[in-house]
C-alpha positions in Angstrom: 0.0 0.0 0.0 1.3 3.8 -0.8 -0.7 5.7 1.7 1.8 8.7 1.1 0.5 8.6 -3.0 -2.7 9.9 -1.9 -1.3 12.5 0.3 -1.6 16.6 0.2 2.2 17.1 -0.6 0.9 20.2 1.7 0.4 17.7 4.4 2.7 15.4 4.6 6.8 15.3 5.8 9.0 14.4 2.7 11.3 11.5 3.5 13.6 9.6 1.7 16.3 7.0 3.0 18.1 6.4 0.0 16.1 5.6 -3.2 12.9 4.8 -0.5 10.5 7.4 -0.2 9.4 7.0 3.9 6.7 10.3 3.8 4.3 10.4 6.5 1.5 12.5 7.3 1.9 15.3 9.6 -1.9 15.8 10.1 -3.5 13.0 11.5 -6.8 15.1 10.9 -6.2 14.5 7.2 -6.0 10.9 7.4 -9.6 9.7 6.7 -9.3 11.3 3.2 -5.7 9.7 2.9 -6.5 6.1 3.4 -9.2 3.9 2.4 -9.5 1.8 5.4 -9.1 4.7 8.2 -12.2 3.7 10.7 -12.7 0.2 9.7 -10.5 -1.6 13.3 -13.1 -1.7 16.1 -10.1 -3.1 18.7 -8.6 -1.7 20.8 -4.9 -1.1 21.5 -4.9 -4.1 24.0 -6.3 -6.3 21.3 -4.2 -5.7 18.8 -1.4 -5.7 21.1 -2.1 -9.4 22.0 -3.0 -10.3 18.0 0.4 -9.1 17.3 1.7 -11.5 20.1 -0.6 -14.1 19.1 0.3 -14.0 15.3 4.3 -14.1 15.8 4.0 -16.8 18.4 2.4 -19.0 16.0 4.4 -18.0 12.9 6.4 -20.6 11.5 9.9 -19.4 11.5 11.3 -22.3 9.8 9.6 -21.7 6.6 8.2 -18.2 6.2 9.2 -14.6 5.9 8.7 -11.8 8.0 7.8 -8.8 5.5 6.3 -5.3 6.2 6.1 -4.9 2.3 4.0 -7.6 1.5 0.4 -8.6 2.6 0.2 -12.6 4.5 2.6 -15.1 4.2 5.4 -16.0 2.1 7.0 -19.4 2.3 10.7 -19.5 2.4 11.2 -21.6 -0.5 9.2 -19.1 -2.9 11.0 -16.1 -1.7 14.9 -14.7 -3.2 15.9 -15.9 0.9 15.9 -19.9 0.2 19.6 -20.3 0.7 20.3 -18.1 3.8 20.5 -19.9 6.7 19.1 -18.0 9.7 16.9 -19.1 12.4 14.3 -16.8 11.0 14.0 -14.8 8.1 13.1 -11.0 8.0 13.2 -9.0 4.7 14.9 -5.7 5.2 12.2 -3.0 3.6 14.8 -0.5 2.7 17.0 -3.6 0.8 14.5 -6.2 -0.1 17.3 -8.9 -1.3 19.2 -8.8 2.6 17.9 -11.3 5.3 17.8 -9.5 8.8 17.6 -13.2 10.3 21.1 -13.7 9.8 21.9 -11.2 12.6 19.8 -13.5 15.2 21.8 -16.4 16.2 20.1 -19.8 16.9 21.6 -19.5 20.7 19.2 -16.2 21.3 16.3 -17.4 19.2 15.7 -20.0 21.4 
């Protein structure tokens, strides 16, 4: 999703890490016209709190990637990650081809 395309340039802060553009929007006000799916969560912060817990406690490590880019689940074998060896595998989202798993060691994954 590119919640920053449908932004005010007037209403948003312009930032870029290298090639990625990382804009945000300064008035939360604004953001019902922004984004599509502004009102829709009826949980509260508890809730999704615990669903995050809940989620990453049952993810399968082993064979699927952690992505903030990408909507559900991608298996291991289907991503550009298959031949890194790391206890879990965690796509970088400002370079998409480097594995933050290899920086967790199986000793404090456990």
């Amino acid at each position: 999703m590119q919640l920053h395309m449908n932004m005010d340039p007037q209403r948003r802060s312009m930032t870029m890490i290298g090639s990625n553009d990382c804009s945000y929007l300064t008035d939360v006000a604004k953001l019902e016209h922004a984004w599509e799916h502004h009102g829709q969560n009826s949980q509260s912060l508890g809730e999704l709190w615990l669903g995050f817990l809940k989620f990453y406690s049952e993810f399968d490590y082993s064979n699927s990637v952690i992505s903030v880019r990408q909507p559900g689940t991608v298996a291991v074998v289907d991503s550009r990650f298959k031949l890194v060896r790391s206890p879990m595998t965690i796509e970088d989202p400002f370079r998409p081809n480097f594995n933050l798993g290899i920086l967790v060691s199986e000793k404090n994954f456990a």
